[in-house]
Backbone of each chain as nested JSON, in Angstrom:
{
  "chains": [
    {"id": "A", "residues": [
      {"number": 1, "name": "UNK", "atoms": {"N": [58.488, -96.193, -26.896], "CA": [57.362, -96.909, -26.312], "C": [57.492, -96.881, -24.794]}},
      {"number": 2, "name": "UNK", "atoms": {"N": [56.064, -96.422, -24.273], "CA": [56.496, -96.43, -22.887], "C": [54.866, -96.751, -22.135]}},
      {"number": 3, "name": "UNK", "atoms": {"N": [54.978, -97.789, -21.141], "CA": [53.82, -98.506, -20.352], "C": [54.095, -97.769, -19.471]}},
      {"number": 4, "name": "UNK", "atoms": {"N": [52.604, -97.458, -18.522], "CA": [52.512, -96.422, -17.707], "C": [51.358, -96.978, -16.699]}},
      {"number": 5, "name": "UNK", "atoms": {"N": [51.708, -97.535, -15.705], "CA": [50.407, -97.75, -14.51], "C": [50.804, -96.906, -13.236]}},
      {"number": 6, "name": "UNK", "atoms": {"N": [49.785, -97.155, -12.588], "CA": [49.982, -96.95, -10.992], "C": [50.888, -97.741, -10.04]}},
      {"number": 7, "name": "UNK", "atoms": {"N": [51.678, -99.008, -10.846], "CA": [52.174, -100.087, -9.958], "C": [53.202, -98.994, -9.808]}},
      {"number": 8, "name": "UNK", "atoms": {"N": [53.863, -99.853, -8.565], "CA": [55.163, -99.777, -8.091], "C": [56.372, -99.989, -9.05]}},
      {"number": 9, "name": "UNK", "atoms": {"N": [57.466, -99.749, -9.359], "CA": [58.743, -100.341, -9.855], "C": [58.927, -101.429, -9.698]}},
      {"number": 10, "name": "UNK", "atoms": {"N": [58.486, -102.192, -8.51], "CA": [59.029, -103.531, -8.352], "C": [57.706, -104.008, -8.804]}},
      {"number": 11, "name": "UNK", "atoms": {"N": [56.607, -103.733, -8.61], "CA": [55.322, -104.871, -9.013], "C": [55.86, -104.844, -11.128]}},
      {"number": 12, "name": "UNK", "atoms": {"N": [56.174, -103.714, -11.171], "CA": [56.428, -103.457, -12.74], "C": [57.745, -104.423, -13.532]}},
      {"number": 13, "name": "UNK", "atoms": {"N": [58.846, -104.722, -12.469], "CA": [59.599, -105.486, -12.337], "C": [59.279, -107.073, -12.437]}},
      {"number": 14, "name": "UNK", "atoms": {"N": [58.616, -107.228, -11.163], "CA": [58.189, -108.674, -11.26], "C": [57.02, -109.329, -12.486]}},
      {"number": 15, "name": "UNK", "atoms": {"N": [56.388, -107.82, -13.189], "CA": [55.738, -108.182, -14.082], "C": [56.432, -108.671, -15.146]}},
      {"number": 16, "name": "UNK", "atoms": {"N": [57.848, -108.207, -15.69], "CA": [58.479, -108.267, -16.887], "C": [59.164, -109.637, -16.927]}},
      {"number": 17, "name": "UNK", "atoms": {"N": [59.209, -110.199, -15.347], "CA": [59.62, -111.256, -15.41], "C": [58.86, -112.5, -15.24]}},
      {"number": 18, "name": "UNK", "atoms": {"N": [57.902, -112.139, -14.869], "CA": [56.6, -113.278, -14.52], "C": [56.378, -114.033, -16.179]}},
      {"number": 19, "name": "UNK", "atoms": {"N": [57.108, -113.92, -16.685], "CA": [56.734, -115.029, -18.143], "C": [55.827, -115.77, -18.364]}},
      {"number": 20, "name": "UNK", "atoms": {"N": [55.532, -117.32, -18.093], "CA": [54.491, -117.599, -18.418], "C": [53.329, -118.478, -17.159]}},
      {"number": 21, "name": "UNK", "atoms": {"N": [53.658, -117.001, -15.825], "CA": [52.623, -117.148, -14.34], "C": [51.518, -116.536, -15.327]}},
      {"number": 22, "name": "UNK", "atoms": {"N": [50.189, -116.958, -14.57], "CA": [49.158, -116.346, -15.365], "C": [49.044, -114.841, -15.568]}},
      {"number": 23, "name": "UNK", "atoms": {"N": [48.641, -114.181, -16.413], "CA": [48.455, -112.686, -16.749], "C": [50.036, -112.005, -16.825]}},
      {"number": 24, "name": "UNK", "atoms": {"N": [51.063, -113.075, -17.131], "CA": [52.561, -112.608, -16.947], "C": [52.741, -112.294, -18.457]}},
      {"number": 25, "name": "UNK", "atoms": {"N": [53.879, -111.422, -18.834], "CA": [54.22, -111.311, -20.095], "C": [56.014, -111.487, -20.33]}},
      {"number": 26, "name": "UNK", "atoms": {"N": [56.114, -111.62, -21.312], "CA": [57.496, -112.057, -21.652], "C": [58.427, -110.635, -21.524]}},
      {"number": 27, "name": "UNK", "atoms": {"N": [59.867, -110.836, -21.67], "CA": [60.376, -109.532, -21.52], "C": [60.051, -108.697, -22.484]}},
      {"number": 28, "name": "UNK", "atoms": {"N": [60.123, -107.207, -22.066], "CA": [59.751, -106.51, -22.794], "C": [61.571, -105.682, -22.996]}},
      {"number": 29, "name": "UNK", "atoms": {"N": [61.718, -104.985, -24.435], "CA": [63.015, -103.672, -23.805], "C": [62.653, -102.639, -24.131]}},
      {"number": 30, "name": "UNK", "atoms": {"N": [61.13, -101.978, -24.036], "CA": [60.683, -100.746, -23.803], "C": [60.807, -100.371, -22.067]}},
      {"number": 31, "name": "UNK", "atoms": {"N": [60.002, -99.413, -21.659], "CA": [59.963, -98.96, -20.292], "C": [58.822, -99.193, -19.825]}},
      {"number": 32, "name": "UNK", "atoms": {"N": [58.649, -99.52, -18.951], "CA": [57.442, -99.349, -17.61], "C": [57.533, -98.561, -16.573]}},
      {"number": 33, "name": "UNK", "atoms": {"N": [57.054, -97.172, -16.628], "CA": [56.988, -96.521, -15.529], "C": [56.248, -96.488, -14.791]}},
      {"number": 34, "name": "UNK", "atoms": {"N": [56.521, -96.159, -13.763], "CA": [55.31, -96.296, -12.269], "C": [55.275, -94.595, -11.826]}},
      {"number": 35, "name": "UNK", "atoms": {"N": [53.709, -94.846, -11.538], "CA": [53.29, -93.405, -12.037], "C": [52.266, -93.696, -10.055]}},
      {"number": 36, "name": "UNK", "atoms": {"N": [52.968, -93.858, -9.24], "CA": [52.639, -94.061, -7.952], "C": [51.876, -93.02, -7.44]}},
      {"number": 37, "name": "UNK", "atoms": {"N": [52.494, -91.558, -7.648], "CA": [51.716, -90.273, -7.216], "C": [50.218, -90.346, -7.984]}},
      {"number": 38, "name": "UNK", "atoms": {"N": [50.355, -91.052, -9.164], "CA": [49.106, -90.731, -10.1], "C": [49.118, -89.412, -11.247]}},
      {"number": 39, "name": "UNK", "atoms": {"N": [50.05, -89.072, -10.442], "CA": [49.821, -87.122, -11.37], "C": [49.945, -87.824, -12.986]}},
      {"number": 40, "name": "UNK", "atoms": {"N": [50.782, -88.771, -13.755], "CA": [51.074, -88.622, -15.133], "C": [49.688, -89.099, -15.447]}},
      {"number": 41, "name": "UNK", "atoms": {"N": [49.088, -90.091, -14.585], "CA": [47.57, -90.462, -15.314], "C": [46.421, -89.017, -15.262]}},
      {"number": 42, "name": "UNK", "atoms": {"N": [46.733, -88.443, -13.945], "CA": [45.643, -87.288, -13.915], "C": [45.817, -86.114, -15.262]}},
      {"number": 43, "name": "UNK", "atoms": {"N": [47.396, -86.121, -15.225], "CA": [48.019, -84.63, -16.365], "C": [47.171, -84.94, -17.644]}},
      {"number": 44, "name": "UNK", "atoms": {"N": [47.439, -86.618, -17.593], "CA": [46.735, -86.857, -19.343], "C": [45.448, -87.3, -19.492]}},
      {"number": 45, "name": "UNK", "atoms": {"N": [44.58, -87.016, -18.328], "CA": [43.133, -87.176, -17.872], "C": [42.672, -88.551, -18.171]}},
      {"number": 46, "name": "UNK", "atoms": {"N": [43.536, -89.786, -17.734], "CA": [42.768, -90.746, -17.773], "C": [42.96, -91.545, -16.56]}},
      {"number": 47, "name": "UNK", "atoms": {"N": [43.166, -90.756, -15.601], "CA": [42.654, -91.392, -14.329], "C": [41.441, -92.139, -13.876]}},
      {"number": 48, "name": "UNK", "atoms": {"N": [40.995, -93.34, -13.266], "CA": [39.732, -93.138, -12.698], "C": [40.088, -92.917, -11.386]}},
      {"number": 49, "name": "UNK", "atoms": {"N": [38.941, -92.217, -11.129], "CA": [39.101, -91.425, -9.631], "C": [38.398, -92.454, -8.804]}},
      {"number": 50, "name": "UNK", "atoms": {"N": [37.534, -93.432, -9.116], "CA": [36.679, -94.149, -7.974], "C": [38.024, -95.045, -7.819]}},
      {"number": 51, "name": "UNK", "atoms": {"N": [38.245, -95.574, -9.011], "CA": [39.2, -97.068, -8.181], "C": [40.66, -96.637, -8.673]}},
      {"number": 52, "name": "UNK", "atoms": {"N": [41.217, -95.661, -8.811], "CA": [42.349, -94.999, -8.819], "C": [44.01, -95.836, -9.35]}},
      {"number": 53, "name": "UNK", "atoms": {"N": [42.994, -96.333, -10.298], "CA": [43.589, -96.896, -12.051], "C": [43.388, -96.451, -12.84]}},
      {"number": 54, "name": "UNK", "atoms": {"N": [44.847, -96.417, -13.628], "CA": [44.407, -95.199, -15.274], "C": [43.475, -96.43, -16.136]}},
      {"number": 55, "name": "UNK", "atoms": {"N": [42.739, -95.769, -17.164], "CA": [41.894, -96.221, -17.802], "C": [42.832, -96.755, -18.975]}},
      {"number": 56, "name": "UNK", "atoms": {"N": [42.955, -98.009, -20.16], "CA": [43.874, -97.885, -21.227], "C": [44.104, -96.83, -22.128]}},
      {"number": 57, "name": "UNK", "atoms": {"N": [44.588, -95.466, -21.904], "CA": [44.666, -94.57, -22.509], "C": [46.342, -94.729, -23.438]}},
      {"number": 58, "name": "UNK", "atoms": {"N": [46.301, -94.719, -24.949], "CA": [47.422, -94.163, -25.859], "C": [47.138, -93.298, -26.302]}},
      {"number": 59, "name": "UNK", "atoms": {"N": [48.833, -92.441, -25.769], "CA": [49.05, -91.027, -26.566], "C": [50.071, -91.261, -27.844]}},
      {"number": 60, "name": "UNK", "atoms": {"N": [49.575, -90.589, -28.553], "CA": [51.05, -90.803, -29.724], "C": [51.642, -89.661, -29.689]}},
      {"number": 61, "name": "UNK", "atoms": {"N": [52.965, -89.068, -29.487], "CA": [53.557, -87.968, -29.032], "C": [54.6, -88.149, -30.323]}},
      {"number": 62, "name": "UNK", "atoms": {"N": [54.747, -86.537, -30.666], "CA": [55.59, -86.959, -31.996], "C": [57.329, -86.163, -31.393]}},
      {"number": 63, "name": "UNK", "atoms": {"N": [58.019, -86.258, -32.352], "CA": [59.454, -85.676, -31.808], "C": [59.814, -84.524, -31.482]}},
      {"number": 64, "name": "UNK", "atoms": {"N": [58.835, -83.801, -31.648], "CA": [58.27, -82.396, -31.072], "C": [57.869, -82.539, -30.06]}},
      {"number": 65, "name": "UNK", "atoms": {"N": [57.595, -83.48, -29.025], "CA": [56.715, -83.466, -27.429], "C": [55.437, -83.17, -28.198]}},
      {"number": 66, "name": "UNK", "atoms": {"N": [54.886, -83.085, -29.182], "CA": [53.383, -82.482, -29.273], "C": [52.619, -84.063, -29.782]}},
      {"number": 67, "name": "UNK", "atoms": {"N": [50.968, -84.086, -28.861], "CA": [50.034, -84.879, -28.917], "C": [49.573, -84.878, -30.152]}},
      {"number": 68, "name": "UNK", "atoms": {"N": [49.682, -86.574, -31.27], "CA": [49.251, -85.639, -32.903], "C": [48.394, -86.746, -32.703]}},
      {"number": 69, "name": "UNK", "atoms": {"N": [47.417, -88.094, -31.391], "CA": [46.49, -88.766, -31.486], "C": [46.436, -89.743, -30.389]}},
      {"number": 70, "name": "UNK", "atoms": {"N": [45.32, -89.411, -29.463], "CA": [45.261, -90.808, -28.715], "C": [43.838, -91.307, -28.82]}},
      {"number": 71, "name": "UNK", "atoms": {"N": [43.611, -92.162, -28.282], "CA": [42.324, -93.095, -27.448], "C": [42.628, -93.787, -25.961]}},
      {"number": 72, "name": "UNK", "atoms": {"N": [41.512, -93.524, -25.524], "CA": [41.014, -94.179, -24.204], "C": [39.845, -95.204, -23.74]}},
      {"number": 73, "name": "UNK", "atoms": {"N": [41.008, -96.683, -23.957], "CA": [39.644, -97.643, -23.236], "C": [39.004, -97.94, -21.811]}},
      {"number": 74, "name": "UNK", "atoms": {"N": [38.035, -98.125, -21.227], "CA": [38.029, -98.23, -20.015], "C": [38.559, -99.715, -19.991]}},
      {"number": 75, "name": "UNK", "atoms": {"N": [38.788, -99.908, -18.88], "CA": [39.917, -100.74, -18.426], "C": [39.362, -102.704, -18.984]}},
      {"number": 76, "name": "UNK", "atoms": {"N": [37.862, -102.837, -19.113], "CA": [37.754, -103.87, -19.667], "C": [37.592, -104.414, -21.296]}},
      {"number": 77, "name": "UNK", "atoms": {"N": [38.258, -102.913, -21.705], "CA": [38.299, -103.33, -23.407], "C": [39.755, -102.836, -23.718]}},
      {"number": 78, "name": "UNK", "atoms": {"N": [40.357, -103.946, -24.336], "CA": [41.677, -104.207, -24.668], "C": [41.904, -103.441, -25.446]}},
      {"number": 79, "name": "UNK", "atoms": {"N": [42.997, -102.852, -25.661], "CA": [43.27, -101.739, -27.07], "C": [43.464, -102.942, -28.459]}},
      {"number": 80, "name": "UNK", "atoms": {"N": [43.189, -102.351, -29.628], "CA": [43.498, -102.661, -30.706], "C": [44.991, -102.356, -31.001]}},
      {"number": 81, "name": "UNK", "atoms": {"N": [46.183, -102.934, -31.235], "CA": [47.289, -103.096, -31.664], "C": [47.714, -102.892, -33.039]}},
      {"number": 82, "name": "UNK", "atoms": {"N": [46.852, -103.343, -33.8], "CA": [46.86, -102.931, -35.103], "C": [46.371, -101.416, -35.462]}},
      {"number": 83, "name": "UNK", "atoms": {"N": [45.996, -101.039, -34.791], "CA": [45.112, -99.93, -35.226], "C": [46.005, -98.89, -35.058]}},
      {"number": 84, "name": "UNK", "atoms": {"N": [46.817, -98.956, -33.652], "CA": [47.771, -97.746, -33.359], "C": [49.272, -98.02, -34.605]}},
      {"number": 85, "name": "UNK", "atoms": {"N": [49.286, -99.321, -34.26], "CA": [50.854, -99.223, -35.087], "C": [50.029, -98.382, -36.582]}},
      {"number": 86, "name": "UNK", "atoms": {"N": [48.973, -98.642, -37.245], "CA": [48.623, -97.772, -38.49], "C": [48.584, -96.657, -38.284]}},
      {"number": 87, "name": "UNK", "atoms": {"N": [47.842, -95.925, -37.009], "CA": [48.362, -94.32, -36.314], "C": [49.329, -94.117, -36.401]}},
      {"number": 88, "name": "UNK", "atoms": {"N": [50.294, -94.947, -36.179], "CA": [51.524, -94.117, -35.703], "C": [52.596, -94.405, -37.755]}},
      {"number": 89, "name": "UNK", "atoms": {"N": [51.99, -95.04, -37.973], "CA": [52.766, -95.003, -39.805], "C": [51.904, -94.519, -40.452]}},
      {"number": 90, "name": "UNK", "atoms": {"N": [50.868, -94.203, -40.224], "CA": [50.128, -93.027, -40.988], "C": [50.96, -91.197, -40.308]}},
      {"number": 91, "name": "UNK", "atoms": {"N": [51.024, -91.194, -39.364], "CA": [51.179, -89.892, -38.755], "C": [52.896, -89.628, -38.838]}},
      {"number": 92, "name": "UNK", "atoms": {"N": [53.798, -90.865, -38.676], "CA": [55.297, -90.577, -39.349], "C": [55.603, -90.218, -41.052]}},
      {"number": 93, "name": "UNK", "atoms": {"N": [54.167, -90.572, -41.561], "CA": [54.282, -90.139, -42.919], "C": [54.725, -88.829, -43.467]}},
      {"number": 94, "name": "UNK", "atoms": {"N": [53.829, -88.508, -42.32], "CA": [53.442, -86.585, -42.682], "C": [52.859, -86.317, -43.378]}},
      {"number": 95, "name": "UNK", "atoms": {"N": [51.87, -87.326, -44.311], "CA": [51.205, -86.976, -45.698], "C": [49.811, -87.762, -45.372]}},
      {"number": 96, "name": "UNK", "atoms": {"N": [48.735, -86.953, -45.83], "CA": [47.128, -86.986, -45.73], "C": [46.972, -88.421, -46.099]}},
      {"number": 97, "name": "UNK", "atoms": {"N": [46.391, -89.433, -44.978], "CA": [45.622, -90.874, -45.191], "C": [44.63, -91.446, -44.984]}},
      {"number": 98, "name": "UNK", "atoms": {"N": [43.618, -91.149, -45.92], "CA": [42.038, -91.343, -45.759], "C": [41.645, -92.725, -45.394]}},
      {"number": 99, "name": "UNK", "atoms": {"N": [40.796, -92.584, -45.146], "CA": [39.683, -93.241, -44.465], "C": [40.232, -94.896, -44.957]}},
      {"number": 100, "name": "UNK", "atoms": {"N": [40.127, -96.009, -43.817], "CA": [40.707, -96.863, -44.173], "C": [41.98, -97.347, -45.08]}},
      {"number": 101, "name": "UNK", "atoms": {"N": [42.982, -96.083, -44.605], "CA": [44.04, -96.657, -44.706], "C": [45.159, -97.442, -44.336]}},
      {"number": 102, "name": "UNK", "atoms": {"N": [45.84, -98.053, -44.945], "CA": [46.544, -98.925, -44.972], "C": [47.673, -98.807, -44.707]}},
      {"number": 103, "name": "UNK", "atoms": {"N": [48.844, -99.015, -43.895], "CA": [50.596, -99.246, -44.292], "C": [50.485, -99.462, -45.845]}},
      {"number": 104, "name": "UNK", "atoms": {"N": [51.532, -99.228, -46.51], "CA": [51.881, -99.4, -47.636], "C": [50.775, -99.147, -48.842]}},
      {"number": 105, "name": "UNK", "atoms": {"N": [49.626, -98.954, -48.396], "CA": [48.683, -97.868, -49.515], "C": [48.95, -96.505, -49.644]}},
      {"number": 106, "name": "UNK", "atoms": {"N": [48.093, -96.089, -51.237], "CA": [48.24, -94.684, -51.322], "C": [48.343, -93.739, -50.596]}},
      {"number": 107, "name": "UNK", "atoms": {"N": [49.069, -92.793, -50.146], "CA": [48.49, -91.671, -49.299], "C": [47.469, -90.616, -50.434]}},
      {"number": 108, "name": "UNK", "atoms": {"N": [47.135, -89.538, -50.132], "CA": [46.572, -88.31, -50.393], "C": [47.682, -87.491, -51.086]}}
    ]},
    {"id": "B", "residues": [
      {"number": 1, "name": "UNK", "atoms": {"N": [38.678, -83.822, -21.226], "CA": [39.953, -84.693, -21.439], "C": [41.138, -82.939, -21.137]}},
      {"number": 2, "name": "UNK", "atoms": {"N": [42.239, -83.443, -20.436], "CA": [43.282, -82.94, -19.898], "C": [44.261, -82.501, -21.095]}},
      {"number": 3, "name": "UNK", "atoms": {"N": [44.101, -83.473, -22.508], "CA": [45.401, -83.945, -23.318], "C": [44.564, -83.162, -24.533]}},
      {"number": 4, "name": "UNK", "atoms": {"N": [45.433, -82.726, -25.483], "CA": [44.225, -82.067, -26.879], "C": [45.435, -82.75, -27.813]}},
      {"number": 5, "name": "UNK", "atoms": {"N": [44.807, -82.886, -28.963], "CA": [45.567, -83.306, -30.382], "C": [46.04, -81.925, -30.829]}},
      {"number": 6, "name": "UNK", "atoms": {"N": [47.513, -81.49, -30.607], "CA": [48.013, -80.732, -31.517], "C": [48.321, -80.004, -30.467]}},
      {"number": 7, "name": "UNK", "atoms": {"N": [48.179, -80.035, -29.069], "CA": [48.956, -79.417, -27.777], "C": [50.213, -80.123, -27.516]}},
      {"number": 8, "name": "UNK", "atoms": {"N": [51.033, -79.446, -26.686], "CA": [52.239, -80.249, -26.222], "C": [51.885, -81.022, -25.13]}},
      {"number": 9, "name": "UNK", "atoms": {"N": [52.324, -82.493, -25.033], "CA": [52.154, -83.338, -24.099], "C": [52.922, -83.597, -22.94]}},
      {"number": 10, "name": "UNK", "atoms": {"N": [52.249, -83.123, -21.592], "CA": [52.276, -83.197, -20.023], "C": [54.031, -83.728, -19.854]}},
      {"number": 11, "name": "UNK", "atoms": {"N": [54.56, -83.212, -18.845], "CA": [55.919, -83.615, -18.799], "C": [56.326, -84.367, -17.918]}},
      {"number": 12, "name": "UNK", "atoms": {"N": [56.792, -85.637, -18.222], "CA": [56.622, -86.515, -17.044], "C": [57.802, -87.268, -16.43]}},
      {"number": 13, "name": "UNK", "atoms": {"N": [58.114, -87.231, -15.635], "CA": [59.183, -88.462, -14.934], "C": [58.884, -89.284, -14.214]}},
      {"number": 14, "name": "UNK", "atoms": {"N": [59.949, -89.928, -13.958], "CA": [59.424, -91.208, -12.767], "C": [60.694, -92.802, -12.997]}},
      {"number": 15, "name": "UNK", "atoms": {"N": [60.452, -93.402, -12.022], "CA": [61.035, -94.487, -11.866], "C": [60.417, -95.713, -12.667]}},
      {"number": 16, "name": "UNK", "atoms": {"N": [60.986, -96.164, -13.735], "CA": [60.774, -97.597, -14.753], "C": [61.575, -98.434, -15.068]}},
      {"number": 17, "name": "UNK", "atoms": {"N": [61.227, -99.617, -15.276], "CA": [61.792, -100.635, -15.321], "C": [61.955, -101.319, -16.914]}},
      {"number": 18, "name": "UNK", "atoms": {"N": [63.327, -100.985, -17.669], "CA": [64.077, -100.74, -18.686], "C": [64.731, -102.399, -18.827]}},
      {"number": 19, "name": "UNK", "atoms": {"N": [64.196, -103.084, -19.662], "CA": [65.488, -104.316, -19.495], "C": [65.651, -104.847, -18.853]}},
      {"number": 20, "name": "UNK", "atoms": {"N": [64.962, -105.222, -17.561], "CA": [64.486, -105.879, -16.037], "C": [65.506, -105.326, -14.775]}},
      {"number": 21, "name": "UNK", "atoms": {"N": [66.139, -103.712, -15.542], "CA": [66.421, -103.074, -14.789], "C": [66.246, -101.707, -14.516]}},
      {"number": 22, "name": "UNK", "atoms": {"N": [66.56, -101.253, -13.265], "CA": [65.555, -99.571, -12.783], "C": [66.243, -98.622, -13.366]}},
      {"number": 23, "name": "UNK", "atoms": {"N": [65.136, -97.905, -13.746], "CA": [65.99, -96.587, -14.687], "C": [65.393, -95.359, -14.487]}},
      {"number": 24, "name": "UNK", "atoms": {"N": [65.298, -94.143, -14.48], "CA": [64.887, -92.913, -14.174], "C": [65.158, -92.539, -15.47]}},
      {"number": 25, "name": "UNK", "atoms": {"N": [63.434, -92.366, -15.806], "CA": [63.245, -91.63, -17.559], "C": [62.183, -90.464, -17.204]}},
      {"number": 26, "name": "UNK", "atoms": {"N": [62.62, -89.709, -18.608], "CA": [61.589, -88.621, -18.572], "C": [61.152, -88.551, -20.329]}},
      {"number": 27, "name": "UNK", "atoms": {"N": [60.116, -87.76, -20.306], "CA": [59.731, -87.462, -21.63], "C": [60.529, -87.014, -22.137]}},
      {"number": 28, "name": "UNK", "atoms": {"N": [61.546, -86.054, -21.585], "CA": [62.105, -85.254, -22.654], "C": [63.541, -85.786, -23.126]}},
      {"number": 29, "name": "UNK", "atoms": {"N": [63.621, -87.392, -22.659], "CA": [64.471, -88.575, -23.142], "C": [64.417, -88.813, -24.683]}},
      {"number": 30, "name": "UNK", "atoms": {"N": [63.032, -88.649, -24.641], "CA": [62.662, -88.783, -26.233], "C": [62.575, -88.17, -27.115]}},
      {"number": 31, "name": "UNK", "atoms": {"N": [63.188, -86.582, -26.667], "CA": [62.695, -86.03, -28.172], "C": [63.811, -86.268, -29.196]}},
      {"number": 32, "name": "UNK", "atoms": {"N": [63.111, -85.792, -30.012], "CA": [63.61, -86.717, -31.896], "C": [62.915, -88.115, -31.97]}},
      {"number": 33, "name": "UNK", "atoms": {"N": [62.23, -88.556, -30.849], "CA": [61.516, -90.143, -32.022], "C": [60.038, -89.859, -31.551]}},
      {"number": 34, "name": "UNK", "atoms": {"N": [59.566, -90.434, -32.199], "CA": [58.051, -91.07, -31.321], "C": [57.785, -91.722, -30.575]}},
      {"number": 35, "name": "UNK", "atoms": {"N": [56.8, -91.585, -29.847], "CA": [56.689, -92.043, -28.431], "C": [54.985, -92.414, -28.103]}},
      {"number": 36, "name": "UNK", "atoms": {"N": [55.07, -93.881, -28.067], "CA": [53.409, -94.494, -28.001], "C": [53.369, -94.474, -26.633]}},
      {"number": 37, "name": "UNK", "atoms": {"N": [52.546, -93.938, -25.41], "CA": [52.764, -93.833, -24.048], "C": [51.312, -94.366, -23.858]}},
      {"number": 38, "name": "UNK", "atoms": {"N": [51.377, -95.676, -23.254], "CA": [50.136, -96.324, -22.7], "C": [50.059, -96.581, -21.632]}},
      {"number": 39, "name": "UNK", "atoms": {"N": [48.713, -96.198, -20.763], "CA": [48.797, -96.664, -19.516], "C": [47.818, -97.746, -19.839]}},
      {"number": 40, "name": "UNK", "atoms": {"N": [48.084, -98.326, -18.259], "CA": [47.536, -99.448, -18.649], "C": [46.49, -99.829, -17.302]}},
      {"number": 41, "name": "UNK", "atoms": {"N": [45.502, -100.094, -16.248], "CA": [45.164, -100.036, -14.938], "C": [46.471, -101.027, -13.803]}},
      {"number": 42, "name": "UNK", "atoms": {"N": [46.695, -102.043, -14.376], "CA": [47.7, -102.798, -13.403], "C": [48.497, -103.887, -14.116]}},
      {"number": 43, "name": "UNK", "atoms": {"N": [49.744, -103.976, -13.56], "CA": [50.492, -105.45, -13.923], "C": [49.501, -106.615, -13.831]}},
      {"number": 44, "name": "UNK", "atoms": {"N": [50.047, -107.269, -14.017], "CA": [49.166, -108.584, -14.404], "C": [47.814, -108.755, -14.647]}},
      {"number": 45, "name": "UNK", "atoms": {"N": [46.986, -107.682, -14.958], "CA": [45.526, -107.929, -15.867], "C": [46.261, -108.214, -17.313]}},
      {"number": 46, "name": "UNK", "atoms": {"N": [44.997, -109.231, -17.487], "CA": [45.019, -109.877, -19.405], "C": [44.761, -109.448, -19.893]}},
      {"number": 47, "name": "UNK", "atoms": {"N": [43.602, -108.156, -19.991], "CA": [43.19, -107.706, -20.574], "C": [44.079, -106.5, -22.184]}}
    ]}
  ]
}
């Protein structure tokens, strides 16, 4: 798991510790990288170029380095949480999961 | 879009903050697991 903005290291820092200041979150022990040049938001095309913030873009990258699913929200619609963790246990399956599937339902 | 489903994904490094301490990661830290990579526009939005 890895968070990816334009902040700095230290704004990314003081975020992990800002607990419960407003818009603060608790610790995390994934990564937050700071993507300052911009290039990792431009490489994976979800830059915006007017106000030069990535848009909420998830990639799901499998153990191969290869892209097997993302989405991109613009920045005032929150991602769904549930939806990816089912991406990502549908797609560690390796086996075909139709339409409204479930963790722990049938596969194909 | 830059990224395709079923291409290899952009190779990236950079300076992050691991455990509320600084660490220098790259993608290719990860291969053998999966890897959910979200950006996000800034620290402290709620959204």
């Amino acid at each position: 798991m890895i968070g990816c903005s334009v902040d700095s290291w230290f704004a990314n820092k003081a975020w992990v510790e800002s607990g419960t200041l407003a818009g603060g979150i608790k610790k995390l022990d994934y990564a937050l990288l700071s993507d300052l040049s911009k290039n990792i938001a431009r490489d994976y095309g979800v830059l915006n170029e007017t106000t030069g913030f990535a848009m909420r873009g998830t990639f799901l990258i499998d153990p191969n380095g290869v892209v097997q699913a993302y989405s991109v929200n613009p920045a005032a619609l929150g991602r769904d949480v549930d939806a990816i963790l089912r991406d990502l246990a549908a797609l560690s399956l390796g086996k075909p999961c139709p339409v409204n599937w479930k963790p722990g339902k049938p596969t194909l | 879009m830059a990224v395709n489903v079923g291409q290899k994904a952009p190779a990236f490094a950079g300076k992050a903050v691991v455990g509320g301490a600084f660490k220098d990661i790259k993608l290719e830290d990860y291969k053998g697991k999966w890897v959910v990579l979200w950006f996000y526009p800034l620290a402290f939005t709620p959204v």
